[in-house]
N, C-alpha and C positions, 0 to 999 in steps of 0.2 A: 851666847858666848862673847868674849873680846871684849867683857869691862875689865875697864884696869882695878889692877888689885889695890885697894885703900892700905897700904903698908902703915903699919901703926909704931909706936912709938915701943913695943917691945914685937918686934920678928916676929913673923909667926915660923913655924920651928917644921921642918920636913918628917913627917912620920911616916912617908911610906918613900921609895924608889926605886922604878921599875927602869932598869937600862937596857935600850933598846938597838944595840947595834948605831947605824948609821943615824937612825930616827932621833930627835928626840925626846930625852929620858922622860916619862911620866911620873908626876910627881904630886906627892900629897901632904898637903901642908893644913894646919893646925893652929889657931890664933889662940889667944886667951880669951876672946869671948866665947867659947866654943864655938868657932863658924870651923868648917873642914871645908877646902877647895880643891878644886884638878886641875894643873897646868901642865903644857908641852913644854919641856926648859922650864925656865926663869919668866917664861913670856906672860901673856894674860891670862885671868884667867877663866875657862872654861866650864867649869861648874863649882857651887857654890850651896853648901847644905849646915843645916844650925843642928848638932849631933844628938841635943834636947828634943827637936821636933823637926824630923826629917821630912812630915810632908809639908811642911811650912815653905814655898816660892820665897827667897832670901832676895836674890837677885831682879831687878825690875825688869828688865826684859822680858821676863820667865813668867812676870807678873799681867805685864800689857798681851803678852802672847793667849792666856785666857780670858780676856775682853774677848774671845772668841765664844764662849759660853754665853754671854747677852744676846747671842742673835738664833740656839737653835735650843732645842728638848734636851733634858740630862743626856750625855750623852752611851750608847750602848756600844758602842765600838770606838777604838783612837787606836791610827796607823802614826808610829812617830819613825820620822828619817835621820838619825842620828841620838843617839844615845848618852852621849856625854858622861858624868855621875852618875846620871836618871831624875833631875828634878821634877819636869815633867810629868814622867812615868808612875813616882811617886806621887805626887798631888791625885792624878785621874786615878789612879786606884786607892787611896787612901776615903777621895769623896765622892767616888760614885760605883758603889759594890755591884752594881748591874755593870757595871763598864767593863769590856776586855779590851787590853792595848798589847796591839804588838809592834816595837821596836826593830830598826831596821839600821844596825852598826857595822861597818867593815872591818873592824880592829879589833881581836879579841881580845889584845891586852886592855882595852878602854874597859870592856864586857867583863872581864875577871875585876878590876879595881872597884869597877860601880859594885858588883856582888861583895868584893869584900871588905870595901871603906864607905861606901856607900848608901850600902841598906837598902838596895835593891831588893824587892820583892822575888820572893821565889814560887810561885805555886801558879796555878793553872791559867787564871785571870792575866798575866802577864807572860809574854812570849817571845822570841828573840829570832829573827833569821842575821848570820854571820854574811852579809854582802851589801855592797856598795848598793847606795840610792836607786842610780841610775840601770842596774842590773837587776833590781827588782821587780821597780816599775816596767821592767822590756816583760818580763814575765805575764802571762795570761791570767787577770785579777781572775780570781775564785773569790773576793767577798767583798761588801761595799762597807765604806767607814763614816760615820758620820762625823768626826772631825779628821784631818790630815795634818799633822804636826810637822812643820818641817825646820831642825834648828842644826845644819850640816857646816859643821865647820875643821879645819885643818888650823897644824900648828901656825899658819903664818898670816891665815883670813880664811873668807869662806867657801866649801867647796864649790869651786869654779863648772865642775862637772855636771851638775845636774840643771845647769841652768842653759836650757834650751826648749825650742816646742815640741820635741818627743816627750822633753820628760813631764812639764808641766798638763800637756794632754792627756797623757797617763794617768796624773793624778787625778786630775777630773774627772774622769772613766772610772777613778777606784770609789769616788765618791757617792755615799746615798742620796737619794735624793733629800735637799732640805742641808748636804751638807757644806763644808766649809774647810776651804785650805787658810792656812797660817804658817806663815815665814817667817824666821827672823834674819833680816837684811842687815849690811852692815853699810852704813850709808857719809862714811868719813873717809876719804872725800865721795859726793855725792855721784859721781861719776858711777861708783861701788854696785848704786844699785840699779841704775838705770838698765841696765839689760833685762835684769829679771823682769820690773817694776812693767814693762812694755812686754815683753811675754805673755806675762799674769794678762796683763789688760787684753790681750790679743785672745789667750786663749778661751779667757772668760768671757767672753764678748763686755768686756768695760765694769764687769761685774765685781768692783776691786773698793775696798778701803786701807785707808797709808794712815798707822800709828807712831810718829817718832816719839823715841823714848826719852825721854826729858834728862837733861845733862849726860846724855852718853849719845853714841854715835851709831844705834840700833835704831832700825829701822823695821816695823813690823807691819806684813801687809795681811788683808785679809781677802781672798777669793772666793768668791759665793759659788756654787754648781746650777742653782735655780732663778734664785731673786736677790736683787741690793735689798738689803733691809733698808725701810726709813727711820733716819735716824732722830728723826722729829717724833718719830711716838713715845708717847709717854710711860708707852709697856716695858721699854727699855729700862724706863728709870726703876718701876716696879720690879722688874729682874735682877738688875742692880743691887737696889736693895737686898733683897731674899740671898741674891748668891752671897753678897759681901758679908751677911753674918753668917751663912754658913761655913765660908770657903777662910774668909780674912782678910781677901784681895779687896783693893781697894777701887773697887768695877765703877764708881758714880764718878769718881775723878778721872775713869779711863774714859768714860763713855763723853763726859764733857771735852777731853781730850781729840775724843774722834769725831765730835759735831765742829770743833776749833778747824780740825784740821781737813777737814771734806766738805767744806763749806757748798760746794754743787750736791750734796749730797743731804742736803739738810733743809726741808719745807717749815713752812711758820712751824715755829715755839710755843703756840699762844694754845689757851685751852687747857 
């Protein structure tokens, strides 16, 4: 969430609005290249869907956030902590029919708009609890996930609330073994994300990679439950490939992106 919106030379035009008392109205707006987005107010925006091909990742953060797929097995479970439109949610169930994801949104007006402007999936594979992050996570896990999606944001930045060592422990705890948390950080000014960014490192015992998103001010981390993957094997690049013609992402550009940018994190190239 929190790319500015590329305003183009004809409006894009409000086709839905949802008034919310004191809140900020929800609002759903509609370009001519067919892209459909979700903003709180006028502000940034929040999610971002191509209404031709809904499980197409539009937005690059949404993009770099599944560079998280290079490091583990398709995956069979994905817990996500905020909900947005659903881009996300859409992708993991669009390309991995073995995959169930359940979603974790405080706000049922978000819940109702992603269901009716956003093509949100409806059926069994896909699942929903109505409360805040940090109130779930307090909950006793009943199931482990092998990916942990977390993209928590408010109309004004990112929820401030879940970012502590109860909650990120937790996460870990909900994890399979083998699996992998993913943040997206909002790291403009960098101050932004440094709480979490040392958390993560704490909790994981140092077990972390940091993806900044190229001209935007997202900040995507990755926290392992098990092992740093090295990011010098070549199996990477091999996964890379395979995912990117399946998926569309462009995983070889992300993966060069994450050897650039974790340079302690990266043994000889050679071979």
């Amino acid at each position: 969430m929190l790319n500015l919106l590329p305003w183009r030379r004809q409006r894009p035009k409000v086709v839905h609005k949802q008034v919310r008392g004191h809140d900020e109205p929800i609002l759903v707006l509609e370009d001519g290249d067919g892209m459909r987005s979700l903003h709180f107010g006028r502000g940034a925006v929040q999610s971002r869907m191509a209404v031709d091909d809904p499980s197409r990742l539009v937005l690059t953060y949404t993009q770099a956030m599944m560079a998280t797929l290079l490091f583990a097995p398709p995956p069979r479970s994905a817990l996500l902590i905020g909900l947005g439109g659903g881009s996300l949610a859409r992708f993991l169930h669009h390309h991995f029919a073995d995959c169930t994801v359940h979603a974790v949104e405080p706000d049922a007006d978000v819940v109702r708009v992603a269901r009716d402007w956003f093509m949100l999936p409806g059926d069994a594979r896909l699942t929903l609890s109505q409360t805040t992050g940090e109130t779930f996570m307090a909950s006793a896990p009943t199931d482990r996930h092998d990916l942990l999606l977390i993209d928590a944001y408010e109309a004004d930045g990112p929820a401030r609330a879940i970012e502590s060592e109860t909650f990120f422990t937790a996460c870990r705890e909900r994890l399979a073994p083998g699996g992998v948390l993913t943040i997206n950080l909002w790291d403009n000014p960098p101050e932004y994300a440094r709480r979490p960014l040392d958390l993560l490192e704490s909790c994981f015992d140092g077990r972390l990679l940091r993806l900044p998103v190229e001209g935007k001010g997202n900040l995507i981390a990755f926290a392992f439950r098990d092992h740093l993957p090295d990011l010098a094997s070549r199996d990477h690049d091999h996964t890379a490939a395979l995912l990117a013609n399946a998926t569309g992402l462009p995983l070889k550009q992300l993966l060069n992106r994450l050897r650039q940018h974790n340079p302690r994190r990266r043994l000889s190239l050679s071979g």
